[in-house]
PLY file of the C-alpha trace (Angstrom):
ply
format ascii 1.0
element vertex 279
property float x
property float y
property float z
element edge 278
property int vertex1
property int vertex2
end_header
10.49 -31.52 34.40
13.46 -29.64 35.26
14.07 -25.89 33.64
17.27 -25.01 32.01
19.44 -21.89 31.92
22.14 -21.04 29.88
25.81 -20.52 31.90
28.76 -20.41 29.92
31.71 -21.96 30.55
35.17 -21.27 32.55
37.45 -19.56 30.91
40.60 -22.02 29.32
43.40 -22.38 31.42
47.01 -22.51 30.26
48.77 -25.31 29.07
52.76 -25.91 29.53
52.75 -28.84 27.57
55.98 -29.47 25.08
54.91 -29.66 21.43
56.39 -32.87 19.63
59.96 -32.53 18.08
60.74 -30.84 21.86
59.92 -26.87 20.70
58.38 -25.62 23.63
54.29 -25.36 22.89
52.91 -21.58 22.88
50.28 -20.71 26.13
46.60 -20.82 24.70
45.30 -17.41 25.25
43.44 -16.97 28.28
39.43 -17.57 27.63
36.83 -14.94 27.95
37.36 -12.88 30.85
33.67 -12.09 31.50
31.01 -14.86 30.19
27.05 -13.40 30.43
24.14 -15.10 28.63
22.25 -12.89 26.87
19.18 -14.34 28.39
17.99 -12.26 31.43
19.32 -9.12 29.79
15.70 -7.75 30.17
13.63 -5.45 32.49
12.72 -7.98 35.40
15.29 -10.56 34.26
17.33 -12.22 36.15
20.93 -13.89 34.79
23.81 -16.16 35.95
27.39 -15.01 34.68
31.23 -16.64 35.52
34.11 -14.89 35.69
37.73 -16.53 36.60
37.51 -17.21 40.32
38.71 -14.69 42.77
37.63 -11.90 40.16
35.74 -8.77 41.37
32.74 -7.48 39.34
30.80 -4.32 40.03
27.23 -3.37 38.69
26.56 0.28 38.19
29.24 0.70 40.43
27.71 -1.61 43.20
30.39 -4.73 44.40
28.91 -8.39 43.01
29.65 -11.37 45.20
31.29 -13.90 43.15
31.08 -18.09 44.00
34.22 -19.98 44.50
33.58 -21.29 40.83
33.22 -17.81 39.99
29.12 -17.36 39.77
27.45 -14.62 40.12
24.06 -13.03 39.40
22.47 -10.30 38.64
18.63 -9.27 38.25
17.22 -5.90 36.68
13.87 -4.77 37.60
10.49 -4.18 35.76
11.62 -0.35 34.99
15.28 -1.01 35.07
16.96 1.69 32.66
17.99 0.59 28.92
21.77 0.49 29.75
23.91 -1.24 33.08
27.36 -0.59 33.15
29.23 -4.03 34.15
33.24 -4.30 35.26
35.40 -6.95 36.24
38.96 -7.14 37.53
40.68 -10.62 37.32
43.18 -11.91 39.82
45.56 -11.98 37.50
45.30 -8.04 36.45
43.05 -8.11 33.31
39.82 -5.96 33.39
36.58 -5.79 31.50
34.16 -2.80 31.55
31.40 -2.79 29.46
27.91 -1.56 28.77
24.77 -4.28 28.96
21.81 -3.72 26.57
18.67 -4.39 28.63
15.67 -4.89 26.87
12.33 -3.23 27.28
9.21 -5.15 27.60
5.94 -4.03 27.68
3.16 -5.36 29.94
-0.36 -6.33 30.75
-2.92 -4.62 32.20
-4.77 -6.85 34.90
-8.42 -5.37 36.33
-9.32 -7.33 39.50
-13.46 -6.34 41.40
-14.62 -7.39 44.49
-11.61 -6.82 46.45
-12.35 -5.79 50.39
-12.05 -2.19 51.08
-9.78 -2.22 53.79
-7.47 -4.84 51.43
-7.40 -2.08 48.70
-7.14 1.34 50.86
-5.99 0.17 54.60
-6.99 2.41 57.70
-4.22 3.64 59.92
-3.37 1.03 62.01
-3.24 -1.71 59.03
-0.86 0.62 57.15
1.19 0.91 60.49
1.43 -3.41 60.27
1.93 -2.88 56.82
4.82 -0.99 56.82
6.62 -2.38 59.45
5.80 -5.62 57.58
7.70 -4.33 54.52
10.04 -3.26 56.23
11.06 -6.49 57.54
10.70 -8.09 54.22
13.14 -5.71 52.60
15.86 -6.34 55.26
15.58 -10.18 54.77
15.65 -9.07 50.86
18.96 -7.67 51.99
20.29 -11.58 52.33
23.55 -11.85 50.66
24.79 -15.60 50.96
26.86 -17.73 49.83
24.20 -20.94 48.88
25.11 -21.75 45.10
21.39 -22.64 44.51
21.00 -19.49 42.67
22.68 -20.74 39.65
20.82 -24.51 40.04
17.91 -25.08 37.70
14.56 -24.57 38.94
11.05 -26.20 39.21
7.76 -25.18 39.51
6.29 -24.99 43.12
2.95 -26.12 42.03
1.44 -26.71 38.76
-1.93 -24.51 37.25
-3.30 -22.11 35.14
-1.61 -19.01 35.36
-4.14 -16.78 36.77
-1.15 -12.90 37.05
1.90 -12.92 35.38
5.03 -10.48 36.14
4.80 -6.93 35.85
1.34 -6.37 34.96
-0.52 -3.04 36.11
-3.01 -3.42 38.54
-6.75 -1.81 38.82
-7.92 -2.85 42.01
-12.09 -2.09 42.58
-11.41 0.20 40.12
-8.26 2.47 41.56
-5.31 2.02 39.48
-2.07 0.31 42.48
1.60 -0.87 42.59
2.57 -3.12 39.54
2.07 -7.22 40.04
5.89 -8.28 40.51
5.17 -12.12 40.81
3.11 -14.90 39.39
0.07 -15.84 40.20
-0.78 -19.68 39.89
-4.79 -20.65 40.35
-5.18 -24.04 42.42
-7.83 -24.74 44.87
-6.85 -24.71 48.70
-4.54 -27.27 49.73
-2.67 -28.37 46.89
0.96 -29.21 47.95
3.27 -26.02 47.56
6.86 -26.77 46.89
10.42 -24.93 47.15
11.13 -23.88 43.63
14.82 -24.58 44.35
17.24 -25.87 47.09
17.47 -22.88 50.06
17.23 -21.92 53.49
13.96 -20.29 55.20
14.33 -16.90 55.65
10.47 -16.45 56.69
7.44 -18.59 57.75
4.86 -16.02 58.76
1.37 -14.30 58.67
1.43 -11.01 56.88
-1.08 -8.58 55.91
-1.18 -8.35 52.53
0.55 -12.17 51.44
-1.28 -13.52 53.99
0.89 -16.50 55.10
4.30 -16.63 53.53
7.42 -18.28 53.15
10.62 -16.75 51.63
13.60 -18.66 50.99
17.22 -17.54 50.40
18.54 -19.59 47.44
22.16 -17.67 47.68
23.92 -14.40 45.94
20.51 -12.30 46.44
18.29 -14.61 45.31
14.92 -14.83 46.74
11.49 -16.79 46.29
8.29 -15.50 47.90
5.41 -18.29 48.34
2.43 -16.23 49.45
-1.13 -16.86 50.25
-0.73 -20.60 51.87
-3.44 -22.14 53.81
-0.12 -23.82 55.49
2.88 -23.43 56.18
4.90 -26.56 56.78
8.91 -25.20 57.50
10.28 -23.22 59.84
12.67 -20.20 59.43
16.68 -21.57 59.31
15.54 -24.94 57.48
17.13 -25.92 54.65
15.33 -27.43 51.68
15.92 -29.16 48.35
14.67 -28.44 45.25
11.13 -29.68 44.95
10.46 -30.54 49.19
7.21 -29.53 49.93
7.23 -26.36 52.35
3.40 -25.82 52.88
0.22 -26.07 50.62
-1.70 -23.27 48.72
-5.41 -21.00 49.87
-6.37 -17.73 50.05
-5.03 -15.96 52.93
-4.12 -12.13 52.49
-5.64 -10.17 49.58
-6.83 -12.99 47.46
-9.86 -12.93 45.47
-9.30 -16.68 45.37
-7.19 -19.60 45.79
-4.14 -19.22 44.24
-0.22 -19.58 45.26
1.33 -16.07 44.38
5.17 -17.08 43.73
7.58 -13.86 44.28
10.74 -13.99 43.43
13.61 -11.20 44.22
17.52 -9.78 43.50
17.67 -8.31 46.99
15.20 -5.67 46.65
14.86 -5.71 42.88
11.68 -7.59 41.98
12.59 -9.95 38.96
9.93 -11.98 36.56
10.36 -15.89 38.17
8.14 -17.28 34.91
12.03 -17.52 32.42
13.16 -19.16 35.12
10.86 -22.38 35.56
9.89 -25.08 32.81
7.87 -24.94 29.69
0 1
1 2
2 3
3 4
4 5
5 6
6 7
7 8
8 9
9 10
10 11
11 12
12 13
13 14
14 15
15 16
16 17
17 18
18 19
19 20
20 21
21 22
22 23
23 24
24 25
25 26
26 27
27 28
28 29
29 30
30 31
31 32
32 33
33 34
34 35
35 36
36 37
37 38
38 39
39 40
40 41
41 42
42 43
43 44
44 45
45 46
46 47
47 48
48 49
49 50
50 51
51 52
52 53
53 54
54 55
55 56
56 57
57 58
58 59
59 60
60 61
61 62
62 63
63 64
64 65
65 66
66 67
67 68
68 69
69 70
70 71
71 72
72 73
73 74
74 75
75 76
76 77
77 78
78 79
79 80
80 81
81 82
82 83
83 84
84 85
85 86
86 87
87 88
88 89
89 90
90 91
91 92
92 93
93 94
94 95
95 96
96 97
97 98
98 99
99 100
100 101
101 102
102 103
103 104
104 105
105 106
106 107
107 108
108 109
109 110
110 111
111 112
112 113
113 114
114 115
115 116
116 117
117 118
118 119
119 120
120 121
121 122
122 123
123 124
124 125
125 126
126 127
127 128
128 129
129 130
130 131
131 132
132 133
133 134
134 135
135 136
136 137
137 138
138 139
139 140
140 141
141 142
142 143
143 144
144 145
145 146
146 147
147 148
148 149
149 150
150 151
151 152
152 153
153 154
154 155
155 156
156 157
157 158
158 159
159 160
160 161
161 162
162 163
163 164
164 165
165 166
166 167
167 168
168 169
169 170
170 171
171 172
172 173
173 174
174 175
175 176
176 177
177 178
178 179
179 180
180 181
181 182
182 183
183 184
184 185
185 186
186 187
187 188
188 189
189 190
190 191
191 192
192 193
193 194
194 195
195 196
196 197
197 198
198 199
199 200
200 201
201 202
202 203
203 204
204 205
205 206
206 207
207 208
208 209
209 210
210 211
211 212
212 213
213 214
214 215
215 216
216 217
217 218
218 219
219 220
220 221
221 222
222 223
223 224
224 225
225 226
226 227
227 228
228 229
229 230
230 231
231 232
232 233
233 234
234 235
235 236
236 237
237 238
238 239
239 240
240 241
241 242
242 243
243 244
244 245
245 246
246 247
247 248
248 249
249 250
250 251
251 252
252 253
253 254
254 255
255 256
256 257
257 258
258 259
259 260
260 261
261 262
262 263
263 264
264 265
265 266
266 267
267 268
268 269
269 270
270 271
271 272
272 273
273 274
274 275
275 276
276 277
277 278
């Protein structure tokens, strides 16, 4: 079952036709210089928008790589602020600047015991690996490509109950920690993890907290996280389709069980994958 999201279309291009009767026809208008679903418009959303090709758009003042077809995306984090400013400039000198509406969302509170010590507060030379580990992650985050996967429907990597969802404050052994910003999906060890859309490999590695973990770069800033595998079947440059199987599922990391934690990223803004795959 494939997921859908909304993308509008191009904007109308103008006809030199001859009416009937030989009175030269009137140019349509030009279409809609900036097309945005309003789907996505929410803290930890993530949205596809067109634009004519060759058009420049800016987000808060930050540049937006646009697709030759004129795709782009853009994804707003769990805390983003209730208003983004959004301007375009077309190739053929019309401009657009507007405010976007985000919504607010509120979220869940998730309470998780029996946690190991070191897994909740780390000694020094675990946060030393930690942070270097993060640090690497964040550059890779950093990914700006030009894949057009980003704005291709996408699947779930494994089917199961749905065990954390997006944006959900954790209590950890009782100490209140960082906000979940993925989804959690409960399956016992082994079952077959796939690529929730086409992409290269960006990682295939053992880290501290995700235990082992893929990340693939789906294009524009768009990353998925697949963390906690018992395997990891790719390696890092491969290029995979929608649905290829890139590993299976465990409980390596800080688990308190089997389960495939899927992560999912606008650069560095953490954005909620679960609008994103099927019903």
């Amino acid at each position: 079952m494939i997921g859908r999201r909304l993308i509008l279309g191009a904007p109308a291009l103008l006809l030199g036709a001859c009416a009937a009767g030989g009175e030269p026809a009137t140019a349509a208008a030009p279409g809609p210089l900036l097309d945005l679903p309003p789907q996505g418009l929410t803290q930890g959303g993530f949205v596809v928008g067109r634009v004519p090709p060759g058009s420049r758009v800016t987000l808060d003042g930050r540049p937006i790589s646009v697709g030759r077809e004129g795709r782009f995306a853009l994804g707003f984090g769990r805390d983003a602020a209730p208003e983004a400013q959004i301007a375009v400039a077309a190739p053929d000198g019309r401009a657009e600047a507007r405010p976007l509406a985000i919504a607010r969302r509120d979220w869940d509170i998730q309470r998780l015991a029996g946690l190991p010590p070191k897994m909740v507060t780390p000694d020094a030379k675990q946060l030393a690996r930690i942070k270097a580990e993060q640090a690497r992650l964040n550059a890779l985050r950093k990914t700006d490509s030009s894949l057009p996967h980003f704005a291709e429907p996408f699947d779930w990597p494994a089917r199961g109950r749905i065990s954390g969802v997006y944006g959900s404050q954790r209590i950890l052994n009782g100490e209140p920690r960082a906000p979940h910003l993925g989804l959690d999906v409960a399956v016992p060890t082994g079952t077959p993890c796939a690529a929730m859309g086409g992409g290269r490999v960006l990682l295939a590695d053992n880290l501290y907290f995700t235990g082992n973990t893929v990340l693939l770069d789906h294009g524009h800033g768009l990353v998925s996280l697949y963390a906690h595998l018992s395997r990891m079947e790719v390696a890092e440059g491969a290029m995979l389709a929608c649905g290829q199987q890139l590993g299976e599922t465990g409980a390596t990391g800080r688990v308190t069980g089997p389960h495939l934690h899927l992560g999912l990223y606008w650069f560095t803004t953490a954005v909620d994958p679960r609008p994103l795959l099927p019903a």
